[in-house]
C-alpha positions as CSV (number, residue, x, y, z in Angstrom):
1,X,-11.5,4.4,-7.6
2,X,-8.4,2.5,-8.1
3,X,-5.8,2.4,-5.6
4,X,-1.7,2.3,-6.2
5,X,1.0,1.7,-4.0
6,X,3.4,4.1,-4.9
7,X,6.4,2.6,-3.6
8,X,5.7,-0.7,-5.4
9,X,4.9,1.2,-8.7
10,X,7.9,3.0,-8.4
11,X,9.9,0.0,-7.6
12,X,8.6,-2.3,-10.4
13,X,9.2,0.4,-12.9
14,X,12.7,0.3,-11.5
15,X,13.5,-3.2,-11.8
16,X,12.4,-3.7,-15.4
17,X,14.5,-0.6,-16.4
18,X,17.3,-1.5,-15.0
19,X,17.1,-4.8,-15.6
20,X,16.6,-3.6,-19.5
21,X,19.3,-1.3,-19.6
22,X,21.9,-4.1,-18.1
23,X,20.8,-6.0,-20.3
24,X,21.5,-3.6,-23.2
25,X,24.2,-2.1,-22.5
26,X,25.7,-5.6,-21.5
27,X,26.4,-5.7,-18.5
28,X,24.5,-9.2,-17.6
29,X,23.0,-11.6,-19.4
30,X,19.9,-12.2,-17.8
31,X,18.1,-11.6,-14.6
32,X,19.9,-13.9,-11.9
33,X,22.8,-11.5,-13.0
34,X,21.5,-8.4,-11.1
35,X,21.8,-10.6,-7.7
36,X,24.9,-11.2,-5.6
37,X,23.0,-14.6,-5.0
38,X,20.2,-15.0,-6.8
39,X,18.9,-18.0,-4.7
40,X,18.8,-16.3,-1.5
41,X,16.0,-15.9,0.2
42,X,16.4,-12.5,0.2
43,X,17.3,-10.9,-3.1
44,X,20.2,-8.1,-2.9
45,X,21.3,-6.5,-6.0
46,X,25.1,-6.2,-6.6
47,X,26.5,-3.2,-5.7
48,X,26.9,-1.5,-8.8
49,X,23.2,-2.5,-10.3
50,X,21.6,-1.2,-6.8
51,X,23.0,2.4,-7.7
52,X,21.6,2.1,-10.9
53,X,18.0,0.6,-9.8
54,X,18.1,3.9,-7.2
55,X,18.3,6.5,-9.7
56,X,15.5,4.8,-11.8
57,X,13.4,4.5,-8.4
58,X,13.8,7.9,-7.7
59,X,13.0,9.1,-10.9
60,X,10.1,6.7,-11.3
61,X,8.6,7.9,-7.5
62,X,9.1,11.7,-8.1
63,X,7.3,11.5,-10.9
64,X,4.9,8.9,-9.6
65,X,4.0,11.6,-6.5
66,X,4.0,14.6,-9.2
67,X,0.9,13.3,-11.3
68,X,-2.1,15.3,-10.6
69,X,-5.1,13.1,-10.6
């Protein structure tokens, strides 16, 4: 039996889809975009990429907890 961290499922699906669509719809360039300082020790996402990783996380962990196994 395989074991998954839902949490850390729903937040890499997140990331890579928000990091996509910011990428797509060009709001950044590339990744160190999505970080008010990407070389903290501590990544934070700006503001206005956060509310957009949140609706992806939310959507990614509903249905992550909805699948029937």
């Amino acid at each position: 039996m395989i074991t998954i961290n839902n949490i850390e499922l729903a937040s890499n699906l997140a990331h890579e889809r928000t990091l996509a669509e910011c990428i797509k719809s060009n709001k950044i360039v590339d990744e160190h975009e999505l970080y008010v300082d990407f070389n903290a020790e501590v990544l934070t996402y700006k503001d206005n990429i956060q509310d957009i990783f949140n609706d992806y996380y939310d959507y990614y962990l509903n249905e992550i907890e909805n699948t029937k196994i």
